[in-house]
GUGU-846505 format. One record per residue: residue number from 1; x negated, y, z of N, C-alpha, C in turn; residue in one letter. Coordinates in Angstrom, 1 decimal, padded with zeros to 4 digits. Each point is the difference from the previous one (the first is absolute). Layout:
GUGU-846505
+-----+--------+--------+--------+--------+--------+--------+--------+--------+--------+---------+
: num :   n_xx :   n_yy :   n_zz :  ca_xx :  ca_yy :  ca_zz :   c_xx :   c_yy :   c_zz : residuo :
+-----+--------+--------+--------+--------+--------+--------+--------+--------+--------+---------+
: NUM :      X :      Y :      Z :      X :      Y :      Z :      X :      Y :      Z :       a :
...
+-----+--------+--------+--------+--------+--------+--------+--------+--------+--------+---------+
//
This chain:
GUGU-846505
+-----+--------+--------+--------+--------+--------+--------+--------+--------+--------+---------+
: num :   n_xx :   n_yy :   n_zz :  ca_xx :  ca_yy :  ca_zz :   c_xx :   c_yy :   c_zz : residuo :
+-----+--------+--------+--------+--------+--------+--------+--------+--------+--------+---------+
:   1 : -000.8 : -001.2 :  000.0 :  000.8 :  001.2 :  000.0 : -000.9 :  001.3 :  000.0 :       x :
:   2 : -000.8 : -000.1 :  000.8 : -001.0 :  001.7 :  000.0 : -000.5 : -000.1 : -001.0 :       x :
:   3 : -000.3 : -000.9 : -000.7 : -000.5 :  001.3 : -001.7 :  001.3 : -000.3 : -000.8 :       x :
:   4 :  001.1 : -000.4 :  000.1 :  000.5 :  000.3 : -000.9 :  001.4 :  001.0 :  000.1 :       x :
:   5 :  000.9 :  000.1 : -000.8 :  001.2 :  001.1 : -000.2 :  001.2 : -000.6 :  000.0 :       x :
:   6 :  000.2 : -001.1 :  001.1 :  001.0 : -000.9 :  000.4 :  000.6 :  000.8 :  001.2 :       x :
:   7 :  000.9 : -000.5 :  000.3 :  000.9 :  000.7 :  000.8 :  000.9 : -001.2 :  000.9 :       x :
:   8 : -000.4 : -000.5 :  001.4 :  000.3 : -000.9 :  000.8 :  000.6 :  000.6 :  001.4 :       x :
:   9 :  001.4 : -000.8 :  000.4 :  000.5 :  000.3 :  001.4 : -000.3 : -000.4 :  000.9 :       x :
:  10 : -000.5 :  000.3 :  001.2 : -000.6 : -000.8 :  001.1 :  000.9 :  000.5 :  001.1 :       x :
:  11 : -000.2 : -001.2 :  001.4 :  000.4 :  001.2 :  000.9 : -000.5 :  001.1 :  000.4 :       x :
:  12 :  000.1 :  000.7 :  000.7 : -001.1 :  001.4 :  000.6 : -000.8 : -000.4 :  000.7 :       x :
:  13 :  000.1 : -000.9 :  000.9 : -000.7 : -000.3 :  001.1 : -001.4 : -000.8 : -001.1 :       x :
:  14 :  000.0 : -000.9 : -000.9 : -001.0 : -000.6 : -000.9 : -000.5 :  001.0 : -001.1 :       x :
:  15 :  000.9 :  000.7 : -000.5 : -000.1 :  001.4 : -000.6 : -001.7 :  000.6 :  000.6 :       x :
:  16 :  000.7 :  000.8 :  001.6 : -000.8 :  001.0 :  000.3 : -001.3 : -000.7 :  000.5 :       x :
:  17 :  000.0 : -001.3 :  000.6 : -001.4 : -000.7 :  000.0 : -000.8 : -000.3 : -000.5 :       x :
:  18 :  000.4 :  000.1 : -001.1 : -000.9 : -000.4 : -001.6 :  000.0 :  001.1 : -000.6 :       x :
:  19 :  000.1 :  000.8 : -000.1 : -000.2 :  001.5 : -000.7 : -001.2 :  000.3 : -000.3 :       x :
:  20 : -001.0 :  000.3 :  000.9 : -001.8 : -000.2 : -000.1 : -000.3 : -001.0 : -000.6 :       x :
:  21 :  000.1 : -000.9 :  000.4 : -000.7 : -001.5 : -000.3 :  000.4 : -000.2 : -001.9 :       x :
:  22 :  001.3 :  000.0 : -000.5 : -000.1 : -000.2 : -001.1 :  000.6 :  001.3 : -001.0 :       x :
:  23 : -000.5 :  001.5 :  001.2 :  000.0 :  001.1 : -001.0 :  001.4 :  000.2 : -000.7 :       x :
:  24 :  001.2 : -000.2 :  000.5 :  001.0 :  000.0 : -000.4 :  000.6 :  001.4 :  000.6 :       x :
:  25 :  001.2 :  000.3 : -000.6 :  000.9 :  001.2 :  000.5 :  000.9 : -000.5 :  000.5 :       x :
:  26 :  000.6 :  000.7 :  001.3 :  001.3 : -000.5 :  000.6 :  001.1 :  001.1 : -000.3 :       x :
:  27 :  001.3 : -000.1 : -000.2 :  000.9 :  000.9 :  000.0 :  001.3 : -000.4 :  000.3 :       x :
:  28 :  001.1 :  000.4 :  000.4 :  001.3 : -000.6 :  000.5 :  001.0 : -000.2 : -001.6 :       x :
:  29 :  000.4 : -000.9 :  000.6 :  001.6 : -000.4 : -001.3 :  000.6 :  001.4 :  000.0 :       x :
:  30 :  000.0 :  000.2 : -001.4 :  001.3 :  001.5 : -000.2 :  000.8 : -000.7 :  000.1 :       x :
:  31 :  000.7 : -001.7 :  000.4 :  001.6 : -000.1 : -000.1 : -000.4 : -001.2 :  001.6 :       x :
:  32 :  001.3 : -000.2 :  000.5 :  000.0 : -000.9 :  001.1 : -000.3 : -001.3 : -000.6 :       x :
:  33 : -001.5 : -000.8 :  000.9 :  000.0 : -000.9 : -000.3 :  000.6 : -001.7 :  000.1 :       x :
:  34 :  001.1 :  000.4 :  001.4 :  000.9 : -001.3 :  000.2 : -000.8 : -001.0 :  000.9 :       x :
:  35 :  000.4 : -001.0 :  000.2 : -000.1 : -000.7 :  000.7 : -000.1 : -001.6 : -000.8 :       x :
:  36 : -000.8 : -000.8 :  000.5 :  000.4 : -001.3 : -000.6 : -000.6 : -001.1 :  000.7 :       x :
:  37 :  000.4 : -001.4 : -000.1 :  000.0 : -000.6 :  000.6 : -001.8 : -001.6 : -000.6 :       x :
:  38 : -000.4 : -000.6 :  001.0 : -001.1 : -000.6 : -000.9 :  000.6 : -001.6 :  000.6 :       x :
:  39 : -000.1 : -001.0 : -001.0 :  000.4 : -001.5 :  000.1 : -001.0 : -000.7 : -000.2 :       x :
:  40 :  000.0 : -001.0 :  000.7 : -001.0 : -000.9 : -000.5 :  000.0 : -001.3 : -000.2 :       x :
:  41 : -000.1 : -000.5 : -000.8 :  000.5 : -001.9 : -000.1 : -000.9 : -000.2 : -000.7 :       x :
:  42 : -000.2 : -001.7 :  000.7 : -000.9 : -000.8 : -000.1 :  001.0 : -001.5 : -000.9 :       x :
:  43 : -000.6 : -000.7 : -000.3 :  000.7 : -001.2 : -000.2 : -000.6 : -001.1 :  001.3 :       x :
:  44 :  001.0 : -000.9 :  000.1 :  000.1 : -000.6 :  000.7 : -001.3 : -001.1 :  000.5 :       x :
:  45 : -000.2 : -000.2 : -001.2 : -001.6 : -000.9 : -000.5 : -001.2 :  000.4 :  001.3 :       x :
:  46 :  000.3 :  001.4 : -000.2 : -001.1 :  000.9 :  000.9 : -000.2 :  000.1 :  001.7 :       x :
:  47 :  001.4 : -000.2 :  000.0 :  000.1 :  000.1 :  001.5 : -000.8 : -000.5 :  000.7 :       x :
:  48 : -000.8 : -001.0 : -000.4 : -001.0 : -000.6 :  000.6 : -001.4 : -000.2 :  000.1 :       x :
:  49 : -000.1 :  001.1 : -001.6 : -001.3 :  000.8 :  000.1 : -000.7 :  000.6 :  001.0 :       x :
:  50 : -001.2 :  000.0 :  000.3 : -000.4 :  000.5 :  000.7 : -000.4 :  001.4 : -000.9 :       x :
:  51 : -000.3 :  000.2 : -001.0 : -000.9 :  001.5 : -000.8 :  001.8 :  000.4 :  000.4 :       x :
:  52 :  001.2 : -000.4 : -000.4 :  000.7 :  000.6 : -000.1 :  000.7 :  000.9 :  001.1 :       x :
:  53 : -000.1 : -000.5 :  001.1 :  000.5 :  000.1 :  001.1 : -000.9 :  001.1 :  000.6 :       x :
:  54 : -001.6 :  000.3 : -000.2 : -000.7 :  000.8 :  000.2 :  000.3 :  001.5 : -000.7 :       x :
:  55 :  000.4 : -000.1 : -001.3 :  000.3 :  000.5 : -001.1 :  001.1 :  000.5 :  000.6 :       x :
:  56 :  001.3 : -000.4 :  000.4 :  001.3 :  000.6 :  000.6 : -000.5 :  000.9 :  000.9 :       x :
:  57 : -000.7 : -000.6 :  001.3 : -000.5 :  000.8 :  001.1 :  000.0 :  001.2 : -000.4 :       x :
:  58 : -001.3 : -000.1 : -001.0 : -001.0 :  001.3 :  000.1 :  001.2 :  000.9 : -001.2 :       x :
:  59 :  000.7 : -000.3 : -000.6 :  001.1 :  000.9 : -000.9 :  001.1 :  000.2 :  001.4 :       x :
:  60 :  000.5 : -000.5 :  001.1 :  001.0 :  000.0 :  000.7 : -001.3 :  001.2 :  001.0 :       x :
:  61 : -000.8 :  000.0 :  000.5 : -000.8 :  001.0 :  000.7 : -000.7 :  001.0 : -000.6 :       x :
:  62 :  000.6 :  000.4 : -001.2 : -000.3 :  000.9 : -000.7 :  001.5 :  000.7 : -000.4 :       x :
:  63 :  000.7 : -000.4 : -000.4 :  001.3 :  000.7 : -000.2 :  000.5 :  000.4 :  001.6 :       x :
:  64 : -000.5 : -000.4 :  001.3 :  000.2 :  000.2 :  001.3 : -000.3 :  001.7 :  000.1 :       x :
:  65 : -001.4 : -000.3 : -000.3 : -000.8 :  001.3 :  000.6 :  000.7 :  001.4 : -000.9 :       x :
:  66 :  000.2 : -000.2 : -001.2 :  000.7 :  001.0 : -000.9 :  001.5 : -000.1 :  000.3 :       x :
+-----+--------+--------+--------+--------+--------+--------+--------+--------+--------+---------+
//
């Protein structure tokens, strides 16, 4: 994204922490951005994965902190 002339939505909070680091610009939505919800499914196969179950955690303690 910093060298190029793309244009991506982030939250603010990931936004304004990375600003330095990858030389990006922050600025607010000129419209309301809404709300929405994140799912997540696995197939059943998995459940018993161990990478998979690690893989939920660390997606389930990340959508926590945000």
């Amino acid at each position: 994204m910093e060298k190029s002339d793309l244009v991506v939505t982030l939250p603010k909070r990931i936004a304004k922490e990375n600003m330095k680091k990858f030389g990006i610009k922050y600025s607010d939505l000129p419209i309301e951005g809404g709300s929405f919800q994140i799912h997540a499914v696995r197939h059943i196969r998995d459940l018993a994965s161990p990478l998979h179950t690690w893989l939920t955690k660390i997606l389930l303690d990340l959508v926590r902190v945000y």
